[in-house]
N, C-alpha and C positions, 0 to 999 in steps of 0.2 A: 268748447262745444264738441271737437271732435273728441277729447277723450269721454265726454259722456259719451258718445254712439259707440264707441270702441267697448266701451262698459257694457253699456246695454245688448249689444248686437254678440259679444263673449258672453254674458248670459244666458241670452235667450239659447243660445249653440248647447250651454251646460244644460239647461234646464231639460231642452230637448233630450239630448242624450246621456240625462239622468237616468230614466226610465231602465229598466232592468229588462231586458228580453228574456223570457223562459217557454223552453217547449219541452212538453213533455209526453211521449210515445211508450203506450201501457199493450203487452202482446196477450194480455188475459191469463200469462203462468203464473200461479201465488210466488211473492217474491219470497227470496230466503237474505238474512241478513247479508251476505257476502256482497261485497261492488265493487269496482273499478273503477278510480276515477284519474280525470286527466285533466290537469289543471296546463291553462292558458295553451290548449290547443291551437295552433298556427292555420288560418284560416288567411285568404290572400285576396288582394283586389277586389274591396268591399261585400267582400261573401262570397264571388264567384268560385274560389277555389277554395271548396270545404277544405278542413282540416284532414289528417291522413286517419285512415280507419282504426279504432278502439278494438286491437285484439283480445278478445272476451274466451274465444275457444278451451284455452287450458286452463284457465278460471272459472268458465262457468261450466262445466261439464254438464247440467242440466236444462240449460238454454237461457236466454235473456226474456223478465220478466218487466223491465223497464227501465227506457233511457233518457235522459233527463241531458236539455243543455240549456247553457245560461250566458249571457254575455252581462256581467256587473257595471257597476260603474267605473269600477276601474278599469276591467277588460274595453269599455268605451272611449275610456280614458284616453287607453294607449294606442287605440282606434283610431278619435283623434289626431294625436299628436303626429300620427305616422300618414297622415292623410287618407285615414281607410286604406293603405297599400297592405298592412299588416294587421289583421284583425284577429286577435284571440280569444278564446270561448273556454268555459267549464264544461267539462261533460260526465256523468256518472252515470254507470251501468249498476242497475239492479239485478244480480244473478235469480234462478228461476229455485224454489222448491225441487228438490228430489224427487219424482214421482214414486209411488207406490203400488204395488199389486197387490193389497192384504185384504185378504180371502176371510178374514177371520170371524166377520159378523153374515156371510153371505148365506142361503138357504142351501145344505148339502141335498143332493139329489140320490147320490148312491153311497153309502158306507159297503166298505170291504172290510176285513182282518188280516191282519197279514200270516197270524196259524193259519187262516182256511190256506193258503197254501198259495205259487206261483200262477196256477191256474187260473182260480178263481178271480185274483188281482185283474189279469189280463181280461177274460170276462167281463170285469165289470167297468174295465178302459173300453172294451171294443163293442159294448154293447151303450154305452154313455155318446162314445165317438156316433154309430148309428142315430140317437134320437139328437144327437145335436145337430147333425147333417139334414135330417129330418125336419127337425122343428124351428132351423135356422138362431139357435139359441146355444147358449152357451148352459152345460151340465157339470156344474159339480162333483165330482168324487172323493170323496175320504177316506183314505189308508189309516186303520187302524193300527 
């Protein structure tokens, strides 16, 4: 009789802490393939003391597009075994898309030449600069 409750009562502990924990935090940059990830992150005393911070800085030179953590059943596992003193976690950074500036399809407001000469050029910078100042908008210029 007591090894059946030792059985049942080890179950139901498995069962419980089958379930997979996932959270995942999305910052709205379009992801770019590149990530970082950090398998069996060290987390202490049943969660209170997160694991130490995922340096992303020189990886992801375009910011973090989303970060993902996980505790498996095995990370549970060992959870467990260690009486929740040691709790380990997955985490994977999603780096961010490159931003771009391309102008390419935008409506040009003033075309220059670059024969009409140095003048002109500047002319048609400091007369673009005035109606953007002006019209609190932004003016296109094109250097031929």
């Amino acid at each position: 009789m007591q090894r059946l409750l030792v059985t049942v009562v080890g179950s139901a502990i498995l069962v419980a802490n089958a379930a997979c924990f996932h959270a995942t935090i999305e910052t709205g940059a379009p992801p770019s393939a590149q990530t970082v990830s950090k398998s069996f992150a060290a987390g202490w005393l049943f969660g209170l003391v997160p694991p130490s911070t995922v340096e992303t800085a020189a990886k992801c030179p375009n910011g973090v597009a989303k970060v993902e953590t996980q505790l498996s059943f095995v990370n549970q596992l060992v959870a467990f075994l260690t009486i929740e003193i040691y709790t380990p976690m997955n985490i994977e950074v999603t780096c961010a898309e490159a931003k771009s500036a391309d102008a390419s399809h935008a409506n040009v407001d003033r075309t220059v030449a670059t024969t009409d000469g140095a003048e002109a050029v500047q002319r048609a910078f400091a007369s673009a600069a005035i109606e953007a100042v002006s019209t609190r908008k932004a003016v296109l210029v094109q250097v031929r």
